[in-house]
C-alpha positions as CSV (number, residue, x, y, z in Angstrom):
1,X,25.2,-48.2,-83.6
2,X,22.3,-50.4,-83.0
3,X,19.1,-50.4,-85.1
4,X,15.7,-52.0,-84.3
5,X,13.8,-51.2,-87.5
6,X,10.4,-51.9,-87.5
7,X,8.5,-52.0,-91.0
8,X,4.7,-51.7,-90.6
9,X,2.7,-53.0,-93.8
10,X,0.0,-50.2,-95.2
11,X,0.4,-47.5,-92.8
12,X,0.0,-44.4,-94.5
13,X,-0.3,-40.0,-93.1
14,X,-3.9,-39.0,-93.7
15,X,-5.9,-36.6,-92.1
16,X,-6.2,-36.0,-88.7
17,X,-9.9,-36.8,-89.4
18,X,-11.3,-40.0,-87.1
19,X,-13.8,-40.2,-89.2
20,X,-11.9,-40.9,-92.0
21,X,-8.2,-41.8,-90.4
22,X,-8.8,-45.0,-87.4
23,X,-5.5,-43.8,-85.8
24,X,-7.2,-40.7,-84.7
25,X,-10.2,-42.5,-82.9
26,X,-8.2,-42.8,-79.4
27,X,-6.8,-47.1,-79.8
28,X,-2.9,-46.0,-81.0
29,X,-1.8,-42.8,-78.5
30,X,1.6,-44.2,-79.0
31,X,1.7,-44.7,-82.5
32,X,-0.5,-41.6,-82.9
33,X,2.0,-39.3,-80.7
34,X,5.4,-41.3,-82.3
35,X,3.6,-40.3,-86.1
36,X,3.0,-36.4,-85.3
37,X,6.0,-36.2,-83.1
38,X,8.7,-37.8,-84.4
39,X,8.4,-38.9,-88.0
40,X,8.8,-37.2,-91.4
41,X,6.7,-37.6,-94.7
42,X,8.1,-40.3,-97.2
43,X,7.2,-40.0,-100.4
44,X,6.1,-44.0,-101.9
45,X,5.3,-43.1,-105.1
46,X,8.6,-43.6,-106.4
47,X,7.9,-41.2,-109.6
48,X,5.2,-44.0,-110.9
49,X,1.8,-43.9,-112.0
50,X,-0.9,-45.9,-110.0
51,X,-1.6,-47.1,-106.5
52,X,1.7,-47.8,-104.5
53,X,2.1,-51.5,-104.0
54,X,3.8,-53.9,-101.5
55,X,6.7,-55.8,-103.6
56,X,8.0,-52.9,-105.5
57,X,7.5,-50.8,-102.4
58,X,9.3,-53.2,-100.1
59,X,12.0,-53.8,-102.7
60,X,12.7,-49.9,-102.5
61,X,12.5,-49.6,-99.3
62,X,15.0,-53.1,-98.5
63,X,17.4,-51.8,-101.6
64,X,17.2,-48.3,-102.1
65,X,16.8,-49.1,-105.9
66,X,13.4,-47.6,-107.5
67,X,12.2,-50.9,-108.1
68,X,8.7,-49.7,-109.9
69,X,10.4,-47.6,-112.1
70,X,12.9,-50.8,-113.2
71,X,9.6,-53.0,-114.0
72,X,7.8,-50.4,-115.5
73,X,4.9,-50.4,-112.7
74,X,3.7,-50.6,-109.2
75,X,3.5,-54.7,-108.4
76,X,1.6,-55.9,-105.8
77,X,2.2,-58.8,-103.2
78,X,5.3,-60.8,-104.0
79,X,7.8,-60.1,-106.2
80,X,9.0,-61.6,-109.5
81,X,12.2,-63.4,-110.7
82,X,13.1,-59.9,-112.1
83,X,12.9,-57.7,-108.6
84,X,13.5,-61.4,-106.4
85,X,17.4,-60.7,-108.6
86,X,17.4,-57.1,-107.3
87,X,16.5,-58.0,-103.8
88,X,19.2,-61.1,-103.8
89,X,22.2,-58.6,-105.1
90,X,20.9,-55.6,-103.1
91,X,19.4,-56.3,-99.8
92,X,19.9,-54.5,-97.0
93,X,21.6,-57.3,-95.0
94,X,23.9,-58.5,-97.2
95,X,25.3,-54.6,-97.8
96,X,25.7,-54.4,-94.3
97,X,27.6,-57.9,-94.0
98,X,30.0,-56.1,-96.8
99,X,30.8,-53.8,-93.9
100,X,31.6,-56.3,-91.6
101,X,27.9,-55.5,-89.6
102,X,25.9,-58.6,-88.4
103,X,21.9,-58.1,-89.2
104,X,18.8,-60.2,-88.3
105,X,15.6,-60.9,-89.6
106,X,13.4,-61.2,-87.0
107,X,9.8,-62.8,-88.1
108,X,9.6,-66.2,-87.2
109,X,7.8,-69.0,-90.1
110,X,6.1,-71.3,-88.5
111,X,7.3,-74.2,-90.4
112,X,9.9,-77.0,-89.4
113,X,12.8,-76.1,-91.1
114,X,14.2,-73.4,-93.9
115,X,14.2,-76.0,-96.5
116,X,10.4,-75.8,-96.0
117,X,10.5,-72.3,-96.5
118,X,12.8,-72.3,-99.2
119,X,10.3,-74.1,-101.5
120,X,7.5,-72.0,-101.2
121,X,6.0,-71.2,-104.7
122,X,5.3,-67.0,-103.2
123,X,7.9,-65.8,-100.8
124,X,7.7,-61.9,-99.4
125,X,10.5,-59.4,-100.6
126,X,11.9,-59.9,-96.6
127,X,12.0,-64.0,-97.1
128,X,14.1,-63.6,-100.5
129,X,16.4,-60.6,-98.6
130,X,16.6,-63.3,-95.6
131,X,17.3,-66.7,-97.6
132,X,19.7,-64.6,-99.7
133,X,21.6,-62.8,-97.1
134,X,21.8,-65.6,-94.1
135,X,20.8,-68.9,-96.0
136,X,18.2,-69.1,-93.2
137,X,15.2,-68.1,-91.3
138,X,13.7,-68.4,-88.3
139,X,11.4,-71.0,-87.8
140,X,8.9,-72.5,-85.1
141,X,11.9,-73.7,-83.1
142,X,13.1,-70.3,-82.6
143,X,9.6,-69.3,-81.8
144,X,9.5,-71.9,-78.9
145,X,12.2,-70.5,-77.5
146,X,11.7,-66.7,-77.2
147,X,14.2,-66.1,-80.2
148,X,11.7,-64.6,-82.8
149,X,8.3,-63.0,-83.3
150,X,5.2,-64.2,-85.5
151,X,4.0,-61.1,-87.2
152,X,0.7,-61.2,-85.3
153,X,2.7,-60.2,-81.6
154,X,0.5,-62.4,-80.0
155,X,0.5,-66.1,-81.5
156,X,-2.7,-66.6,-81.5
157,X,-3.2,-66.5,-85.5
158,X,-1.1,-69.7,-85.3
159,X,-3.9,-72.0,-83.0
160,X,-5.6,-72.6,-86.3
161,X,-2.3,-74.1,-87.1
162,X,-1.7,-76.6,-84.6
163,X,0.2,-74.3,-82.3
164,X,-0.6,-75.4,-78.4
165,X,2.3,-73.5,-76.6
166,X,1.3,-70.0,-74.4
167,X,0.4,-66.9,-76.4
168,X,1.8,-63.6,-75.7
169,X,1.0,-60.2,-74.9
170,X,2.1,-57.9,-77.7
171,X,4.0,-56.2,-74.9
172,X,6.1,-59.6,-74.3
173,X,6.8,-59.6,-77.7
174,X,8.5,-56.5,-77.5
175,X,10.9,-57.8,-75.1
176,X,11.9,-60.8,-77.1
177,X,12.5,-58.8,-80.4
178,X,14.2,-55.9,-77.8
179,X,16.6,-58.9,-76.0
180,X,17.1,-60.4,-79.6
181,X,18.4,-57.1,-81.4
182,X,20.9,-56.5,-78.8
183,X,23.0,-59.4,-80.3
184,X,23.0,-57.5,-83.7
185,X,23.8,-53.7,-85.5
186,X,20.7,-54.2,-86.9
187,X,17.1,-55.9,-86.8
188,X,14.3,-55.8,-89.1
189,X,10.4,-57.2,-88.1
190,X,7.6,-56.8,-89.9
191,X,4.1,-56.7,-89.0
192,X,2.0,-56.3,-91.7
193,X,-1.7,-56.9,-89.8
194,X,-2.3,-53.3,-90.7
195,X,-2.5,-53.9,-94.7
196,X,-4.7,-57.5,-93.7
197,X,-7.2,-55.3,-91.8
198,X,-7.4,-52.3,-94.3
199,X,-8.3,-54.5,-96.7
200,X,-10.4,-56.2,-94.8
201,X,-12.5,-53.1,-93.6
202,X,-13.7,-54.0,-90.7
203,X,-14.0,-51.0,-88.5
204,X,-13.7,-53.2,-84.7
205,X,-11.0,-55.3,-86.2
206,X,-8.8,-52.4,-87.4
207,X,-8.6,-51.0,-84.3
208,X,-8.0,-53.9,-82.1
209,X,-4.8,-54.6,-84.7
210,X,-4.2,-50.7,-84.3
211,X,-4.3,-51.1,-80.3
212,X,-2.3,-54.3,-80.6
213,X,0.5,-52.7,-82.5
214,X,0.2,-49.6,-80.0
215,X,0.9,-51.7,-77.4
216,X,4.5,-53.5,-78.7
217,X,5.3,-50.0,-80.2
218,X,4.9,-48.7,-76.7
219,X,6.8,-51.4,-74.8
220,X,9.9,-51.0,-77.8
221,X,9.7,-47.3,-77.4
222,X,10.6,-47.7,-73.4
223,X,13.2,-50.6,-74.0
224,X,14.9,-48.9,-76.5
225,X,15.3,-45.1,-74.5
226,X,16.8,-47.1,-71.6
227,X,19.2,-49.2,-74.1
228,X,20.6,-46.6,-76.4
229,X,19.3,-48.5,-79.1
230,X,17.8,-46.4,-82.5
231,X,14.2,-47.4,-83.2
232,X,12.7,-46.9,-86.7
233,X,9.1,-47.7,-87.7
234,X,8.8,-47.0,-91.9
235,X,6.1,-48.6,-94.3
236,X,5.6,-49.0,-98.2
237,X,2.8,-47.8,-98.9
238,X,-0.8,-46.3,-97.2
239,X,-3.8,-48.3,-96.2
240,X,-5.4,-48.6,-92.6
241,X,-4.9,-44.7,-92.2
242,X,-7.8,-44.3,-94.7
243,X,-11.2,-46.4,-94.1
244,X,-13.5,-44.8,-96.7
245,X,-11.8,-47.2,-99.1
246,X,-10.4,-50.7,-98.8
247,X,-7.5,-50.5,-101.0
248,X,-3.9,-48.7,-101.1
249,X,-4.1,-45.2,-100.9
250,X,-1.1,-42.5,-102.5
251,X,-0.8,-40.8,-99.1
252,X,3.1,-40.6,-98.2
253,X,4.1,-43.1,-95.4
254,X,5.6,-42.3,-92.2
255,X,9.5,-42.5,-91.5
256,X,9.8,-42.5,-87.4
257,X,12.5,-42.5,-85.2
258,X,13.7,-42.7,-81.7
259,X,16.8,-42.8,-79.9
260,X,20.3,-42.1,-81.1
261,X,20.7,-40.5,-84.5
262,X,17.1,-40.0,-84.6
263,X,17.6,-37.0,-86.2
264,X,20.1,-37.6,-88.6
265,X,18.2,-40.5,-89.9
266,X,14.5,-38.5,-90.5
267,X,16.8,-35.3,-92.4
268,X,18.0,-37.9,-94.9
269,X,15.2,-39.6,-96.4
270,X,12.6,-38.5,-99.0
271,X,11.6,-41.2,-100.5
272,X,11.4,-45.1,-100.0
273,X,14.7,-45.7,-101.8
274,X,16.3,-43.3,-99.4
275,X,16.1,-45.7,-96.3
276,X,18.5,-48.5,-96.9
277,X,21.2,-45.7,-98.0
278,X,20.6,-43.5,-95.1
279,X,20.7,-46.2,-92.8
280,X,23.7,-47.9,-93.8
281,X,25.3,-44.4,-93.4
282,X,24.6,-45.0,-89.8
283,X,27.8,-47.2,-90.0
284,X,29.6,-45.3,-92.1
285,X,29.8,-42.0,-90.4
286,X,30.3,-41.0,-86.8
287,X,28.1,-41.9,-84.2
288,X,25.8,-38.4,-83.7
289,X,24.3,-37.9,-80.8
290,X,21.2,-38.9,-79.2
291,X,18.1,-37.6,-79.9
């Protein structure tokens, strides 16, 4: 079994309404058709009062542990010392490395090394899973050579930065997080433009992130029907599905799936702490078939 799971940031089900719902207004057919086709409801409340936020959300969704209800509240951004101790003892990489299973993280940081990294005062739910689980992350040398993906597809949020080498397409992007999973049982990127330009609420700029992301989610969607791979898109919490509002939103988020084991993957999983135990049961069972 081979897993290319893809976690969008903020993507939430809302009404089929363009005027209230951007990826109804024609700039997502992929993700559009993948959402109404092949995906299931997922419920990121996780029994807790309040607007569903991004480190207990993430935290659920890398652990399968209810990590608002174990603080007591939604928490936004990054996490704490208490859930950055539940992410380091439960992560979804390091259960899978208890099954013999090699995983990958695959968001390159563009920074010199991991000791760089490693330092940062704020680090995401997936950078405490990563440094935890492999010690390491990817870094602007891995970028350089193909073997890792800045979260914006394309590179060109890194010119401000210094960066003088080629920008991509987000379709090129695909293939190197496609040619990089193959070496793994599973591979986690995250994109999480879609929460930036929700909150951002600017109508032209959420849909050219919406097209963007269309446009790898397309080129994944092709790579991974010819491969045999599974391909998974899941998020933590709604955003950009709603722009009447520039914050969260309590709409469930979309569990999708595509290729083998599809559907034994969407029949399993409720809620955000569902995900990591349904798809380490991938492993553990046998291989169903394709979907």
């Amino acid at each position: 079994m081979n897993v290319l799971l893809v976690f969008v940031d903020g993507l939430g089900l809302g009404p089929e309404d363009p005027a209230i719902n951007p990826l109804h207004r024609g700039c997502c057919p992929t993700l559009e058709r993948l959402l109404r086709v092949q995906a299931v409801p997922v419920d990121a409340g996780l029994g807790v009062a309040g607007d569903p936020q991004s480190a207990t959300g993430q935290t659920a969704l890398l652990t399968g542990l209810n990590a608002a209800a174990f603080v007591g509240r939604h928490v936004e951004g990054f996490p704490g010392p208490a859930l950055r101790a539940l992410i380091r003892e439960h992560n979804l990489f390091s259960r899978l490395a208890r099954i013999g299973r090699r995983a990958a993280f695959a968001n390159a940081y563009y920074a010199r090394d991991t000791a760089e990294v490693r330092a940062w005062r704020r680090q995401s739910v997936t950078t405490v899973a990563a440094l935890s689980a492999f010690g390491a992350v990817r870094t602007a040398a891995d970028l350089e050579r193909g073997a890792a993906v800045y979260h914006d597809l394309t590179r060109a949020a890194l010119r401000e930065r210094g960066y003088t080498g080629p920008l991509l397409t987000p379709a090129q992007a695909a293939a190197h997080l496609l040619a990089l999973s193959a070496a793994y049982d599973l591979t986690l990127f995250e994109y999480f433009q879609t929460d930036r330009a929700g909150h951002a609420g600017e109508s032209s700029a959420v849909e050219r992130v919406l097209a963007q992301l269309d446009e790898f989610l397309a080129q994944l969607i092709e790579g991974v029907q010819a491969g045999g791979t599974l391909l998974a898109l899941v998020s933590d919490h709604g955003n950009i599905e709603d722009a009447t509002r520039r914050g969260h939103t309590r709409n469930p988020v979309p569990l999708a799936a595509v290729g083998p084991a599809a559907s034994a993957l969407l029949g399993r999983v409720k809620t955000l702490t569902d995900v990591t135990p349904a798809l380490l049961d991938l492993w553990r069972s046998p291989r169903p078939p394709e979907t």
